[in-house]
C-alpha positions as CSV (number, residue, x, y, z in Angstrom):
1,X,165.7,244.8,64.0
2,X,164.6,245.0,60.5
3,X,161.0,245.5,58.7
4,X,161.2,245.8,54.7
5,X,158.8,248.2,53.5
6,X,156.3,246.8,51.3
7,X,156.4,247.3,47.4
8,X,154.6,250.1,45.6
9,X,154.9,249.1,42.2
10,X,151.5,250.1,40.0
11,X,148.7,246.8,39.8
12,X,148.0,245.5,36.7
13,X,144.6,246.5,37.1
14,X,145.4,249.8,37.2
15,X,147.2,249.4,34.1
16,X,144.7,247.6,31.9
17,X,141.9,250.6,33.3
18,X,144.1,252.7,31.6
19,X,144.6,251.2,28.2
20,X,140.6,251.0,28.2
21,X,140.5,254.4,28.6
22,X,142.3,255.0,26.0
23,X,140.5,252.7,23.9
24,X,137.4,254.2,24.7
25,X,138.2,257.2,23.8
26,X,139.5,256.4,20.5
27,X,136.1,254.4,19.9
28,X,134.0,257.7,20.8
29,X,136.1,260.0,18.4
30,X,136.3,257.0,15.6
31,X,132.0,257.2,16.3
32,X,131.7,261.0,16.7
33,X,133.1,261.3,13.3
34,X,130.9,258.4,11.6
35,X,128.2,259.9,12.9
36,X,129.0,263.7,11.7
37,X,129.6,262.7,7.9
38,X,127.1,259.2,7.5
39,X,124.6,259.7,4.9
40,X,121.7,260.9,6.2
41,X,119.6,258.9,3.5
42,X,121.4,255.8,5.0
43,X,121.6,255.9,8.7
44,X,124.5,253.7,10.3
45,X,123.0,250.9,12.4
46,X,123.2,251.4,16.2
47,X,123.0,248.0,17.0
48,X,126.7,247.4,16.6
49,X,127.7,251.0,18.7
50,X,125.3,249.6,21.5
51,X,127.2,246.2,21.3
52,X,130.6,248.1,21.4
53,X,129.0,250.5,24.3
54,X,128.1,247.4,26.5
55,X,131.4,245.7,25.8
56,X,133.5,248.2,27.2
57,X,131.3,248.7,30.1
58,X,131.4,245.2,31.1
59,X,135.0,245.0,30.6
60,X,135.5,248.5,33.1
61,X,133.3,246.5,36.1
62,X,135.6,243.7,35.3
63,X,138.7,246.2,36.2
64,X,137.2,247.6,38.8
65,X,136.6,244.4,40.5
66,X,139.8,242.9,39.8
67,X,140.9,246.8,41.5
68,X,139.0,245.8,44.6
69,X,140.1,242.6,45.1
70,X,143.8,243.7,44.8
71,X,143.1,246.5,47.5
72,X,141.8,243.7,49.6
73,X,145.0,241.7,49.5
74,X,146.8,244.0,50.1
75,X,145.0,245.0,53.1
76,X,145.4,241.1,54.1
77,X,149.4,241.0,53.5
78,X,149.4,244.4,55.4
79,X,148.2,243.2,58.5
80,X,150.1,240.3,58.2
81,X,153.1,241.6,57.9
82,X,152.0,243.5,61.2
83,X,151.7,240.7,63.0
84,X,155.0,239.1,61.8
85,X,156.6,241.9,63.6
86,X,155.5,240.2,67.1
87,X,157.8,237.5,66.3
88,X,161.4,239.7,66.5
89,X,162.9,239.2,69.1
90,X,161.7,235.4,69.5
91,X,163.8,232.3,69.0
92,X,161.6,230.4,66.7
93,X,162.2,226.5,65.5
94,X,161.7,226.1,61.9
95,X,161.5,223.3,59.0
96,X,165.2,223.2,57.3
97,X,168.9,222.5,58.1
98,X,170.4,226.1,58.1
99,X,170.7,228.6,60.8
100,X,172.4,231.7,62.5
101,X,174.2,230.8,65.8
102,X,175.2,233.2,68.5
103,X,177.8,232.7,71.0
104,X,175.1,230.7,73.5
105,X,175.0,227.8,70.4
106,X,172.2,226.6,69.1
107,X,169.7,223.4,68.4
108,X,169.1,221.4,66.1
109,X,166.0,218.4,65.5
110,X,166.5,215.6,63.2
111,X,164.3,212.7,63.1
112,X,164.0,209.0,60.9
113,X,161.2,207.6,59.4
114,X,163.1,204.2,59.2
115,X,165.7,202.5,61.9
116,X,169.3,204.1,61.2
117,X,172.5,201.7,61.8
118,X,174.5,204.3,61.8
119,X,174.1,208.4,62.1
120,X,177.2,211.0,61.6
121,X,176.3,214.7,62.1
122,X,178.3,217.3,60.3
123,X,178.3,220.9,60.9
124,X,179.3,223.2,57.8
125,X,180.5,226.9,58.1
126,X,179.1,229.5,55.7
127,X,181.6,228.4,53.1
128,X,181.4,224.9,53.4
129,X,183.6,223.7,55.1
130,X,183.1,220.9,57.8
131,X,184.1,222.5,61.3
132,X,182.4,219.6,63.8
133,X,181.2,216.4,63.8
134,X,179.6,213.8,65.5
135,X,177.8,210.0,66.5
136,X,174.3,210.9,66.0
137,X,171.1,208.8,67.6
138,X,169.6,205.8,65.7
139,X,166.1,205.6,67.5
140,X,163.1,205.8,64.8
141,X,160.0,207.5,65.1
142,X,161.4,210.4,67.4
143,X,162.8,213.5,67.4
144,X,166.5,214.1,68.9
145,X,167.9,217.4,69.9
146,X,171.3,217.8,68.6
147,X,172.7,220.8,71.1
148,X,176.0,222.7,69.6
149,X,177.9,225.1,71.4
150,X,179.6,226.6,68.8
151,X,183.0,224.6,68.8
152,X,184.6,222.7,66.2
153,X,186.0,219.5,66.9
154,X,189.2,219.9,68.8
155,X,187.0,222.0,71.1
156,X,188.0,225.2,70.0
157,X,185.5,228.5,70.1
158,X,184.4,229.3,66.4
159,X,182.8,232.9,65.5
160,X,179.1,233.3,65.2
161,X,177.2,233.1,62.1
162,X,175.7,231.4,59.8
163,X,175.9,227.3,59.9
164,X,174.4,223.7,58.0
165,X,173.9,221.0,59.8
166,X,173.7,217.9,58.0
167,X,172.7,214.5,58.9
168,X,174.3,211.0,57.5
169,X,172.3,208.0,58.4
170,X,172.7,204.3,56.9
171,X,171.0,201.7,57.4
172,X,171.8,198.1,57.9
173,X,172.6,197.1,54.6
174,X,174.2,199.8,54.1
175,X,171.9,202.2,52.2
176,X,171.2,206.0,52.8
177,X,168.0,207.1,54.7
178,X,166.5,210.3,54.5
179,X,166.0,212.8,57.9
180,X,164.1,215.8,58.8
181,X,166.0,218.6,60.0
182,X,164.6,221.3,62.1
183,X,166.5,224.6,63.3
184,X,166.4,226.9,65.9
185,X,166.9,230.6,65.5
186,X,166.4,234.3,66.5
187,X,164.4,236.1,64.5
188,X,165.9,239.3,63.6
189,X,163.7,241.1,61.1
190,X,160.5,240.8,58.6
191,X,160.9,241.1,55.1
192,X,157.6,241.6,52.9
193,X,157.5,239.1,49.8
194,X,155.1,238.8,47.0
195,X,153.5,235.3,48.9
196,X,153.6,237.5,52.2
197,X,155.7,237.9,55.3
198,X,158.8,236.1,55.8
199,X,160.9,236.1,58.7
200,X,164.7,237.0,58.7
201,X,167.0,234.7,60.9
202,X,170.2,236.9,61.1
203,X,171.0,238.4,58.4
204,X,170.0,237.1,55.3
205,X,168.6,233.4,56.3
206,X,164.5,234.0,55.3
207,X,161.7,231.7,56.5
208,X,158.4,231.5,56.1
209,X,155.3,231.6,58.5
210,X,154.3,228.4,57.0
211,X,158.1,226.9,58.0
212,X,157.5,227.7,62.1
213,X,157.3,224.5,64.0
214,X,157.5,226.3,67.6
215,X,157.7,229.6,69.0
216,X,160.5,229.1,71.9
């Protein structure tokens, strides 16, 4: 089981805060000093130092909204994250092609938007290789469960890990038609990202919340 920790990097709000700061400072000592050596015969105008004073107060609220609304996602990712956790442990059926199979095999979903004439399965090892292969369905409009049980295609036992399945569908004259591919996996970790909580299948396959088609 596996939970990445979340990043702890400084905000950028917290950064620009500080450069105003600084800035502010150096405009009270640049004002300080006017103010000690102007000629008292000739006053400086205080219009532009209240202009200046009102600038950099507006720009600070600015920070410290941007501040607040940075604490408040981060609040939001934290408690999803949370409740990403629930879902270790789970085999989960996601959007894409690639998955990690154990030694029970695994499932995969593919459907057509358009009548297939003919449909060739492939399974591909981590490296790429083709290790199985088979006649797929060519019904439209409905999704087919494509069962693996982790053999290649003599029939002998391959090691578990991570596979691709791939599906080849033509149709009658001959042209290439586009499927959706759905996997089925065990989720074995969370991993924090900067968009939010992803979901680890295996090792190093990530998914996202938005990807999970069905909790099994």
């Amino acid at each position: 089981m596996q939970v990445a920790p979340l990043s702890t990097t400084s905000t950028a709000s917290g950064t620009a805060l500080s450069g105003l700061n600084t800035d502010f400072e150096t405009f009270l000592n640049l004002l300080t000093t006017q103010l000690q050596n102007q000629d008292p015969t000739s006053p400086m105008d205080t219009n532009e130092m209240t202009a200046q004073l009102v600038q950099f107060a507006g720009v600070e609220q600015q920070i410290a909204q941007n501040k607040n609304l940075e604490a408040l996602v981060k609040s939001q990712n934290t408690n999803a994250d949370a409740a990403a956790v629930s879902y270790i442990g789970h085999e989960v059926q996601v959007e894409g092609n690639t998955t990690d199979v154990t030694s029970a095999g695994t499932t995969w979903g593919y459907e057509f938007g358009s009548v297939p004439q003919t449909v060739t399965l492939n399974v591909l090892n981590a490296a790429g290789a083709l290790v199985y292969s088979e006649t797929g369905e060519t019904v439209a409009g409905s999704r087919h469960a494509f069962n693996w049980n982790l053999t290649d295609s003599s029939g002998g036992a391959l090691a578990p890990g991570k596979y691709t399945m791939n599906v080849s569908a033509l149709d009658a004259n001959g042209d290439p038609i586009t499927a959706s591919v759905d996997s089925t996996g065990l989720v074995s970790g969370v991993k924090s990202t900067d968009s939010g909580p992803a979901l680890l299948i295996g090792d190093d396959i990530t998914v996202t919340l938005a990807q999970i088609m069905k909790i099994q």
